[in-house]
C-alpha positions as CSV (number, residue, x, y, z in Angstrom):
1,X,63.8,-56.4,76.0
2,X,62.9,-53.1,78.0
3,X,60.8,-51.1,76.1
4,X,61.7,-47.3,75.8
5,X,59.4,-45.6,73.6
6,X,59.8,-43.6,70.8
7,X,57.8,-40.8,70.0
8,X,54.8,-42.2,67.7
9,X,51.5,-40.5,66.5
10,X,48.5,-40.3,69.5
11,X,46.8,-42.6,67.9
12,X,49.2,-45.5,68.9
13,X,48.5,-47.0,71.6
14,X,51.7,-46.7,74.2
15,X,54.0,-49.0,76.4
16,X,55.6,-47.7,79.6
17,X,59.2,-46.7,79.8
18,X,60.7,-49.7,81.6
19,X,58.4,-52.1,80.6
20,X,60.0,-55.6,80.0
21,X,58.6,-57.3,77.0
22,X,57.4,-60.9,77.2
23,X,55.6,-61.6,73.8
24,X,54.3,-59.6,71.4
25,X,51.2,-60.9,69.0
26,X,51.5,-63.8,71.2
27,X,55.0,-64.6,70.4
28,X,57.2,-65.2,73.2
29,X,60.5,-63.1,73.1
30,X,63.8,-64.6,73.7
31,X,66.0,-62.8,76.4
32,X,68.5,-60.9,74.3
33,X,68.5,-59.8,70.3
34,X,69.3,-62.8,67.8
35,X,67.7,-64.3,64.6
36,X,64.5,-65.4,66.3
37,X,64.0,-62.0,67.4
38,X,65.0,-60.3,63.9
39,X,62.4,-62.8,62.5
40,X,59.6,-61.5,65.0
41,X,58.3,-58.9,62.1
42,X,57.4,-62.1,59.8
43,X,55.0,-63.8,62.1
44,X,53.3,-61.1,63.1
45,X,49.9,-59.7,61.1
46,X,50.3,-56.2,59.9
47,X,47.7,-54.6,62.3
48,X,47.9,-51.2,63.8
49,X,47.3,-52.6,67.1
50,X,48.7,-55.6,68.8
51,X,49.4,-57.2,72.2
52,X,52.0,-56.6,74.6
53,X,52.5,-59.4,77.6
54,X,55.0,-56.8,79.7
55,X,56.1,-57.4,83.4
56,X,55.3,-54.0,84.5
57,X,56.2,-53.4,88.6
58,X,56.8,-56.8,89.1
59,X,53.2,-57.6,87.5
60,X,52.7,-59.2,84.3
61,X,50.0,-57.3,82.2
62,X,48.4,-57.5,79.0
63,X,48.3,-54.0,76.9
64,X,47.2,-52.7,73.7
65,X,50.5,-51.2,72.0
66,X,51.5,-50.2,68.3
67,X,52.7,-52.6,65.5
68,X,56.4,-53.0,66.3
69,X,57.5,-52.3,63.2
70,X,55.8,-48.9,62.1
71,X,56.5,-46.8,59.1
72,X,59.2,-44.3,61.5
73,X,62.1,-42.5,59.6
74,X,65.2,-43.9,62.4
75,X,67.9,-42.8,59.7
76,X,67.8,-40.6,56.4
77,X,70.7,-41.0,54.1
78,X,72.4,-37.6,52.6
79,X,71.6,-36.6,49.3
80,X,68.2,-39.3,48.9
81,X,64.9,-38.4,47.8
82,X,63.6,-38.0,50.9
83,X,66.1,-36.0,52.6
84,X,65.5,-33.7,49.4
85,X,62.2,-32.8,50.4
86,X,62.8,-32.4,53.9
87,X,61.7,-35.7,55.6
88,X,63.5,-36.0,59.2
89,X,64.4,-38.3,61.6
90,X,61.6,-39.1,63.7
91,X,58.7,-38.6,61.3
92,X,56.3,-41.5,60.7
93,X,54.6,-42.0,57.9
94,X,50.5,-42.3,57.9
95,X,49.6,-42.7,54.5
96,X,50.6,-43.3,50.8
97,X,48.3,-42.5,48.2
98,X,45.6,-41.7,50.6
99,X,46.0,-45.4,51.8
100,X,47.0,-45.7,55.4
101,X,50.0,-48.0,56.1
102,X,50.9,-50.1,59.4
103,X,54.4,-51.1,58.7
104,X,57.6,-50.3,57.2
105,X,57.7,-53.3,55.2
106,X,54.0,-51.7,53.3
107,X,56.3,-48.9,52.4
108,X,59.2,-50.5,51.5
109,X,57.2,-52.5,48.9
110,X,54.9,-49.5,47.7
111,X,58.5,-47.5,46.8
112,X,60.1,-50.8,45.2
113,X,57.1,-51.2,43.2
114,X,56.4,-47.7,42.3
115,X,59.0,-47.5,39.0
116,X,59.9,-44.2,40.0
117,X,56.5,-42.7,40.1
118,X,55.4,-40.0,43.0
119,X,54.2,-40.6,45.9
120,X,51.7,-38.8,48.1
121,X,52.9,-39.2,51.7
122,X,50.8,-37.9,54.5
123,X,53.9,-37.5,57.5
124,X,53.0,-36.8,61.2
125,X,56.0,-34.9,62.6
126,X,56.2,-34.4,66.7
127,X,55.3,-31.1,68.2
128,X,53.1,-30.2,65.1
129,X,49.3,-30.7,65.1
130,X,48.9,-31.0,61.9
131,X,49.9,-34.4,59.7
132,X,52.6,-32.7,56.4
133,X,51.7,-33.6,53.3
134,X,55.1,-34.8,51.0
135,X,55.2,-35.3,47.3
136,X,58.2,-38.1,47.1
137,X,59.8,-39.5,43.5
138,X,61.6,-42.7,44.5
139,X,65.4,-43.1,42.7
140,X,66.7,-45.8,40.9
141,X,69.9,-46.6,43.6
142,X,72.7,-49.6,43.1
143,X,73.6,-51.6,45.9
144,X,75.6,-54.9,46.5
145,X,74.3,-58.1,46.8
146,X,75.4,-60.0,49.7
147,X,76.5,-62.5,47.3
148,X,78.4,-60.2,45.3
149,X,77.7,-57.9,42.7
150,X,75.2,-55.2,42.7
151,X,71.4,-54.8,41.9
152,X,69.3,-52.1,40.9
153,X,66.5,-51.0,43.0
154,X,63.8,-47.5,43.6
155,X,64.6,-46.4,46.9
156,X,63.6,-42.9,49.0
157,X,66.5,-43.2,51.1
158,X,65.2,-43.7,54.2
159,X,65.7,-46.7,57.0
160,X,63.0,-48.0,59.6
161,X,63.2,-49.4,63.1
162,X,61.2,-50.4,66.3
163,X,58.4,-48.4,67.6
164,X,60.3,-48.8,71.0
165,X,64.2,-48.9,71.9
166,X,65.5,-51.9,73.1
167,X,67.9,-52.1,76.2
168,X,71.5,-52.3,75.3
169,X,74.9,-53.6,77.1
170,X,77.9,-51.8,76.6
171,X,79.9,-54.2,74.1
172,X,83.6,-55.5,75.2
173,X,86.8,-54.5,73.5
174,X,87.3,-58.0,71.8
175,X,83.6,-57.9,70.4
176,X,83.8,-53.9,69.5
177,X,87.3,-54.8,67.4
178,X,86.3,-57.6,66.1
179,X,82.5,-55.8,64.5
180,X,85.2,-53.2,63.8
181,X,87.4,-55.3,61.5
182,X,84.6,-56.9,60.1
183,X,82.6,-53.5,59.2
184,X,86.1,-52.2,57.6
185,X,86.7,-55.1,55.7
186,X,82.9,-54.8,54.5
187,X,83.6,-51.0,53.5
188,X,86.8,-51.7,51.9
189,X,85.2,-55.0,49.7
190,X,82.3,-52.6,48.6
191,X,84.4,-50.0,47.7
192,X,86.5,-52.5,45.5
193,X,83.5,-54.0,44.1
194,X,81.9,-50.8,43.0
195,X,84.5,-49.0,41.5
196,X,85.0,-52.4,39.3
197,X,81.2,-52.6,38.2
198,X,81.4,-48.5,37.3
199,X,84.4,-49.4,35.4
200,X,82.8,-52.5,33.7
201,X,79.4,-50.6,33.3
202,X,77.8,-52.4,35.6
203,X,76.5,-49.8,37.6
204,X,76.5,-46.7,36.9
205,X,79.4,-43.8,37.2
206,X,77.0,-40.9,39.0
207,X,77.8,-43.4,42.5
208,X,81.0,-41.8,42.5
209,X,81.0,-38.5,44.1
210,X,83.9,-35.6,44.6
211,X,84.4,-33.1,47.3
212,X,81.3,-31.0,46.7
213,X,79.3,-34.2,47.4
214,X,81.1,-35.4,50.1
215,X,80.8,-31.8,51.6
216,X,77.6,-31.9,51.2
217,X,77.2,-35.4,52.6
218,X,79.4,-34.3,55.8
219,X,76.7,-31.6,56.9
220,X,74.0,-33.8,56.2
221,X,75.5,-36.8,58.5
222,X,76.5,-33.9,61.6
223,X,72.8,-32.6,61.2
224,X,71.7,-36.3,62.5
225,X,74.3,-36.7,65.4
226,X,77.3,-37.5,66.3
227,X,77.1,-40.9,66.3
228,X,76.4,-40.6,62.5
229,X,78.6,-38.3,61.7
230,X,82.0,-40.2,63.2
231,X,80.5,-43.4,61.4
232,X,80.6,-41.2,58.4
233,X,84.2,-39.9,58.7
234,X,85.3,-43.4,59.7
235,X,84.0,-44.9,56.1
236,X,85.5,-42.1,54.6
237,X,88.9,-42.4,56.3
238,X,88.6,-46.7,55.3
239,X,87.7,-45.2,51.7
240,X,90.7,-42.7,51.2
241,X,93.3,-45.0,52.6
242,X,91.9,-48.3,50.6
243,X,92.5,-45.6,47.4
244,X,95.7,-44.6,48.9
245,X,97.2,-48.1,49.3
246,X,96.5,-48.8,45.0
247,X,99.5,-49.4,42.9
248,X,99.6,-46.1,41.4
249,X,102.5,-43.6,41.4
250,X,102.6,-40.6,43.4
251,X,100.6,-42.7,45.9
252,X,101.6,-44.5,49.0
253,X,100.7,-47.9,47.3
254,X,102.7,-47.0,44.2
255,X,105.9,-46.4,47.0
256,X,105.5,-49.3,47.8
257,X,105.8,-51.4,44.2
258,X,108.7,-49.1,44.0
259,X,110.5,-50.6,47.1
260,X,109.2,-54.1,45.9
261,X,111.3,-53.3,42.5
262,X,113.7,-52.3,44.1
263,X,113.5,-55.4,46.4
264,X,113.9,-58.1,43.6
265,X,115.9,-56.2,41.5
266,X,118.5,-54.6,43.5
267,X,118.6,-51.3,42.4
268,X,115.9,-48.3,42.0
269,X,113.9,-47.7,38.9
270,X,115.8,-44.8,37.0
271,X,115.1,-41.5,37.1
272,X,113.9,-41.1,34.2
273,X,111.3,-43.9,34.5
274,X,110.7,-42.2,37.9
275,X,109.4,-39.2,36.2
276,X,107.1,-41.2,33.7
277,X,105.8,-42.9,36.2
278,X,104.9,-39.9,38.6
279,X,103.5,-38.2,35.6
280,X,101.2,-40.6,34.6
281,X,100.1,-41.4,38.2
282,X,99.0,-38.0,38.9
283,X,97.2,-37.4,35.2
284,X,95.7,-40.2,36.6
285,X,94.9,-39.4,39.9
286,X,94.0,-35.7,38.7
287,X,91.4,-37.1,35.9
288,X,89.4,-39.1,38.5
289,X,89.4,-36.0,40.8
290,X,87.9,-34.0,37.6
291,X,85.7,-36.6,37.2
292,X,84.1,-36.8,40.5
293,X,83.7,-33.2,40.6
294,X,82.1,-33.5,37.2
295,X,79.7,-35.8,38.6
296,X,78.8,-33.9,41.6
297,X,77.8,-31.0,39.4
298,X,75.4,-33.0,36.4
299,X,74.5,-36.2,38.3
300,X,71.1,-36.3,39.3
């Protein structure tokens, strides 16, 4: 790994840019990203400072440099409780509760163990000389299980990374459409999945959102990059064109259990089942509309 760092509070201790990590803690590093690097964060102690064997110039030093794992804000999702009260990319966060954390992982199990209770959060921000103090209500969020299903968790909305930036290779076209496949299969399965547990009361119907939230979501994802915002669009496109493909009339996916009928049976539905059909499809189609524009207006 070559260490490009990100910008951190002065109190961090700092690596070069161009540094090539060797071990951290005392852990060797492999040569490229894989499960025994993922699983670097579990053997290290939480300490604010920590060793860093880097070949720097062609010499191999020893150097005091931050917890790898700090409490930094490297995504903010739209419409969380932290992106309400004006957390950004980039911040890290000192202290909860007048306690001062090391790691993301403290924070992560402050927040999951808070039962919706605020939080004092003392936030250093780059360029400002002053820490900002934050006073942050975790939400009670659905998400899937890997295994299937969905769980119930307090979340602020927020998602962590490494106090430096890894070097990176520019993936092939076979491995890029292959992740891309897999990551729209994963969209289109969760999509599936949830609208199923908000129809069986699973989980509940405020995770469906109509076009003033996903306006709203739009400017939030553009305010943190491109890169962000195209990821968004694409999920939404996978979204909209799973929804498009269901068997329902007036939609492309109800065309095509019409052809199908037609197929087997060797002649068109009749008109005037046509016009039943359509009719109920868009009721149907115009109710869920209603409906998630009801939800962006009274959901929390």
């Amino acid at each position: 790994a070559v260490a490009e760092m990100r910008p951190l509070p002065p109190a961090y201790a700092t690596l070069e840019p161009g540094d090539r990590l060797l071990a951290i803690g005392g852990i060797d590093l492999p040569e490229e990203a894989g499960p025994s690097f993922s699983g670097l964060e579990a053997e290290l102690p939480r300490d604010a400072t920590v060793e860093y064997r880097v070949l720097r110039d062609g010499a191999e030093l020893t150097v005091p440099g931050p917890y790898p794992y700090p409490p930094l804000i490297t995504q903010l999702a739209p419409n969380s409780a932290a992106y309400d009260i004006g957390l950004k990319v980039g911040d890290v966060i000192e202290t909860v509760d007048g306690t001062p954390i090391t790691a993301f992982a403290e924070l992560k199990e402050i927040v999951e163990a808070s039962d919706g209770r605020v939080l004092a959060l003392k936030v250093w921000r780059e360029g400002l000389a002053d820490p900002l103090d934050f006073a942050l209500a975790p939400r009670r969020v659905d998400e899937p299980n890997p295994e299937g299903g969905f769980r119930t968790e307090w979340r602020i909305g927020i998602a962590g990374g490494m106090a430096f930036e890894p070097a990176t290779e520019r993936m092939g076209a076979l491995p890029a459409l292959r992740d891309g496949v897999a990551q729209t299969w994963r969209i289109a399965e969760s999509s599936v999945s949830g609208l199923w547990h908000m129809i069986t009361g699973a989980i509940s119907t405020c995770n469906m959102t109509g076009p003033i939230g996903i306006a709203q979501t739009s400017g939030a994802m553009a305010s943190q990059g491109a890169v962000s915002f195209i990821w968004f669009v694409a999920a939404l496109s996978t979204a909209v064109g799973l929804l498009n493909l269901s068997p329902i009339p007036v939609l492309d996916g109800g065309h095509l259990v019409f052809f199908a009928y037609e197929a087997v049976a060797g002649r068109p539905p009749s008109d005037g089942a046509l016009r039943v059909l359509m009719g109920a499809g868009l009721t149907l189609i115009l109710g869920v509309m209603l409906f998630a524009l009801r939800n962006d207006v009274f959901c929390p």
